[in-house]
N, C-alpha and C positions, 0 to 999 in steps of 0.2 A: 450499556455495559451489563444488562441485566445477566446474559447469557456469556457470558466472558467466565470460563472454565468450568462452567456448568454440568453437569449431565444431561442429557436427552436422549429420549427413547419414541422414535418415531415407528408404530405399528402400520404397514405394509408400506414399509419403507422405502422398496422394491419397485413400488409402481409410478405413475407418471408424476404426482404430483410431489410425492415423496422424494423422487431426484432432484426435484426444482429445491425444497426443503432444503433438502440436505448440504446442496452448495452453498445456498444462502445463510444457514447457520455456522457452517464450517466458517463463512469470514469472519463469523461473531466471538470465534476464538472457542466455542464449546465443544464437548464430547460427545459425541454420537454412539449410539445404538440403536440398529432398526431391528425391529421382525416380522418376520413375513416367512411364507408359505416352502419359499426356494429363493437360496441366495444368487443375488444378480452378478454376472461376471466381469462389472467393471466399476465395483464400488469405489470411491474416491481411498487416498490411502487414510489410515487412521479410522475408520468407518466401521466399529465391530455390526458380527451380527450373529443374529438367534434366529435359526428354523424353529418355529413355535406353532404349533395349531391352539391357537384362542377359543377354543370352542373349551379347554381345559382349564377350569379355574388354578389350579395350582403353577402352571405356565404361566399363567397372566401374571401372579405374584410374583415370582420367581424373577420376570422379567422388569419388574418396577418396581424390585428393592436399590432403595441407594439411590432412587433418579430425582432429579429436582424437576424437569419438566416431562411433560407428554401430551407428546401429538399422536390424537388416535386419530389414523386414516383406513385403518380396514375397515373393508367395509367386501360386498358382490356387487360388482357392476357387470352390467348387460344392456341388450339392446329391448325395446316395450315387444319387441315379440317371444325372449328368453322370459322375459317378466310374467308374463302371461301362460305360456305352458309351464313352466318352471318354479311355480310361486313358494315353493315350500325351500328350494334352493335358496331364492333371495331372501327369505325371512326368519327361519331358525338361524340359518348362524350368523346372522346382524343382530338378532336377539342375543347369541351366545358372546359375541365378542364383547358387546355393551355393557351388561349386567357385570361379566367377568373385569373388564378393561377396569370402568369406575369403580366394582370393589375394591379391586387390589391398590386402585390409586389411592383413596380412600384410608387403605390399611396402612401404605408406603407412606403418607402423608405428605404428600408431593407439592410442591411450591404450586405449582399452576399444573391443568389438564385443559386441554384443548380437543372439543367434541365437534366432529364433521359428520355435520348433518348433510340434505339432501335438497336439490330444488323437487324431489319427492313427496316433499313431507307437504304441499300447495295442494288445493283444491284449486278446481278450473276455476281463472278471470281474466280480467284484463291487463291487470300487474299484480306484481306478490309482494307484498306488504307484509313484514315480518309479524307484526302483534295479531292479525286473522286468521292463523292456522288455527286456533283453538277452538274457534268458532267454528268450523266448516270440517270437513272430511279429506280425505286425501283423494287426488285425481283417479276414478277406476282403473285409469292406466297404470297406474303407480302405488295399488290401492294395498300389496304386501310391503312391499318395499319403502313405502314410504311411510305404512305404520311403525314399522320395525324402525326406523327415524328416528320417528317420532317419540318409539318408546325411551331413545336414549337422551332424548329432549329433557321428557317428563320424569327420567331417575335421576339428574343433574339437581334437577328440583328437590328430588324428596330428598337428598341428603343435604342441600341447603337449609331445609325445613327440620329435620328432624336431628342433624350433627351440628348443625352451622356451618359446614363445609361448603364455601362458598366459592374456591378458585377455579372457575369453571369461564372459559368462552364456549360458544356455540357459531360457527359457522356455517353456512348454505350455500354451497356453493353452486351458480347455474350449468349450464353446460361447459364442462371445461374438455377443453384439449391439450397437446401439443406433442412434444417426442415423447418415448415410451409410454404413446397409447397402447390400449388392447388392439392391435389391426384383424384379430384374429377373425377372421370371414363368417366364422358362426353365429359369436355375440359380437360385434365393432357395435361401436353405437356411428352416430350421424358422420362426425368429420371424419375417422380413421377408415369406417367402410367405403366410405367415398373417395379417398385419397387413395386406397389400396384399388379399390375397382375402377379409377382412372386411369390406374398406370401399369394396371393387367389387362386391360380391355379397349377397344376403339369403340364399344358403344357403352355410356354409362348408364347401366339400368339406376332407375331411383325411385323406391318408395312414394306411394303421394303424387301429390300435383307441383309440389313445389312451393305452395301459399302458406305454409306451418311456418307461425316465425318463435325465433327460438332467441335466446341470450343467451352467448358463447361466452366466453374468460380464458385466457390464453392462461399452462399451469402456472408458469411463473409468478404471473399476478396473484395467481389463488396465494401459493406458498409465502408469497408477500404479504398479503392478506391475511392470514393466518399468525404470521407474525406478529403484523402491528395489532393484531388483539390480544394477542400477550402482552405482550412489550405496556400495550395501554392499559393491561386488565379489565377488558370488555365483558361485562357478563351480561348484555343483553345479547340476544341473536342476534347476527346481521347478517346480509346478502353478500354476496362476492360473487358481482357478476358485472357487465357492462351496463344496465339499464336500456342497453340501444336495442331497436328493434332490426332483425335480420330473419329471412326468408332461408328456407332449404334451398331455393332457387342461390340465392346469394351467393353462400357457400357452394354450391352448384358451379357458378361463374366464377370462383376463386378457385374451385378446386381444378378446372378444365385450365384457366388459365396457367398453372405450375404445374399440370399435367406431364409428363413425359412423351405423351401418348396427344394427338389429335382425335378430340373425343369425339363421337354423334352423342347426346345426350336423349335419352328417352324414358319419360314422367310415366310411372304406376301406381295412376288414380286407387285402383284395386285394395294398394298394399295397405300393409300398417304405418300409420304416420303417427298416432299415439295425439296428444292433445294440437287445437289449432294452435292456441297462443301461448307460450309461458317467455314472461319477463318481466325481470327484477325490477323493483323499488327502490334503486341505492342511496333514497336520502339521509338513511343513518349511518351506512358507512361515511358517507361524504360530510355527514356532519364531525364525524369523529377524524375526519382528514386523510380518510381513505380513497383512491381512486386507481383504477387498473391503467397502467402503459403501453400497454399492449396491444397494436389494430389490429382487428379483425384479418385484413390481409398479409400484414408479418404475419402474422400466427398462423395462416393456413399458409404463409410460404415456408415460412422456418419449418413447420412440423412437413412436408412436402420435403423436402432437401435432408430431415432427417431420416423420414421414412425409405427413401431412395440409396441412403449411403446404408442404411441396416438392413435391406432388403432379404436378404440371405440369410442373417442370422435368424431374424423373423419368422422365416420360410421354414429354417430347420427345426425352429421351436413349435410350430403348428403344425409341422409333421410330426411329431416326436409326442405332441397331446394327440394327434389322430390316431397314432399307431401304439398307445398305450390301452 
């Protein structure tokens, strides 16, 4: 009942996981508010919102007066080759929104704030263990983007430290997917590029060799996840990811199989494939009685069946950022 007539303010509220959010708390009986960059055309009803650019401290406040909780999910997301030409993209305004979001929550003195981190914020191994990011560096891959993380890790802290303000979770999310990914052909990262160029194309070109394995999380589970860290008042980090190990090939064969399209599939050793391994540790989620429901194969069918029925609108919104 925590959330039973609550306010909440969900920052880019607009985007994939954020929709998952937002159904899921709607059963909770609370008040929504999201903001984000351009209002979506099919928000649930009762669902206000605020076009906001967060890079604005006085926006930020403005939007987290009066809220009792907040889920910050803005954040840049892109694919490790936008990462890499792009790096000042990905990391001023993840710097901006952080600093800005946590003050103003801070000021608002908000019941709980909920910070979305990154599987960024990991240096290369062989799993990611939440307590050794402090020890080590961020992956070169990931090396703006996942400082910029990181720094909103490290200000959760100092205002534990230096106010007492301590109602903070931190989440990490691994690779997530599902409906209203970015499909956008520029920046898509792994699932959405591949489900778009399976079922625009009879030969799937693919980054890599296909041996990269990665930790996926279907969004649902994330926004589930995210949840029950409130709900528990978790303030240590934890992961939200599957712990299973999966190959690009994998998703490869799940995406050809919900194809529309009968694929040739052909591997580009060449490209950028960003780190070999990244995958979760989820023995603290699991200790705290968290676990995702979600397989791997629903999730590249469901998001497959999504993508195919929004096809067009998709279509008109990536012409419409091309031609602006």
């Amino acid at each position: 009942m925590m959330f039973k007539n609550k306010k909440v303010l969900i920052t880019g509220g607009g985007g994939m996981i954020g929709r998952s959010l937002i159904n899921q708390l709607l059963d909770k009986g609370c008040e929504i508010t999201i903001a984000d960059l351009t209002k979506p055309t099919d928000l649930p009803e009762g669902v206000k919102f605020h076009e906001v650019d967060l890079r604005y401290f006085d926006n930020c406040l403005t939007i987290c007066k009066n809220k009792n909780f907040i889920f910050h999910l803005a954040g840049v997301k892109g694919s490790p080759q936008m990462c890499k030409e792009q790096p000042v993209d990905f990391m001023v305004p993840m710097l901006q929104f952080n600093t800005n979001m946590i003050e103003a929550a801070f000021k608002s003195n908000v019941e709980w704030f909920l910070y979305t981190s990154s599987v960024g914020v990991y240096s290369p191994a062989e799993i990611f263990q939440e307590d050794t990011v402090w020890s080590t560096f961020p992956s070169p891959n990931d090396r703006f983007a996942g400082w910029a993380k990181r720094m909103g890790e490290l200000q959760t802290e100092a205002y534990k430290i230096q106010y007492g303000f301590d109602r903070f979770s931190i989440v990490r999310p691994a690779n997530v997917y599902g409906p209203y990914d970015n499909f956008n052909p520029a920046n898509a990262m792994v699932v959405p590029s591949l489900i778009r160029k399976a079922n625009e194309n009879d030969v799937l070109d693919v980054f890599g060799d296909g041996t990269a394995v990665r930790d996926f999380i279907y969004c649902d589970d994330v926004a589930r996840g995210m949840i029950f860290a409130v709900e528990n008042k978790i303030t240590q980090p934890i992961n939200l990811g599957s712990g299973k190990k999966h190959t690009i090939g994998d998703i490869v064969n799940l995406v050809t199989k919900y194809s529309s399209r009968t694929n040739t599939v052909q591997y580009n050793p060449s490209g950028i494939k960003g780190d070999d391994i990244r995958l979760f540790d989820m023995t603290r989620a699991n200790s705290y009685g968290f676990e995702p429901q979600t397989t791997l194969e629903d999730g590249i069918k469901l998001t497959t069946e999504w993508y195919l029925n929004n096809k067009e609108i998709l279509d008109k919104r990536y012409n419409a950022f091309v031609n602006h």
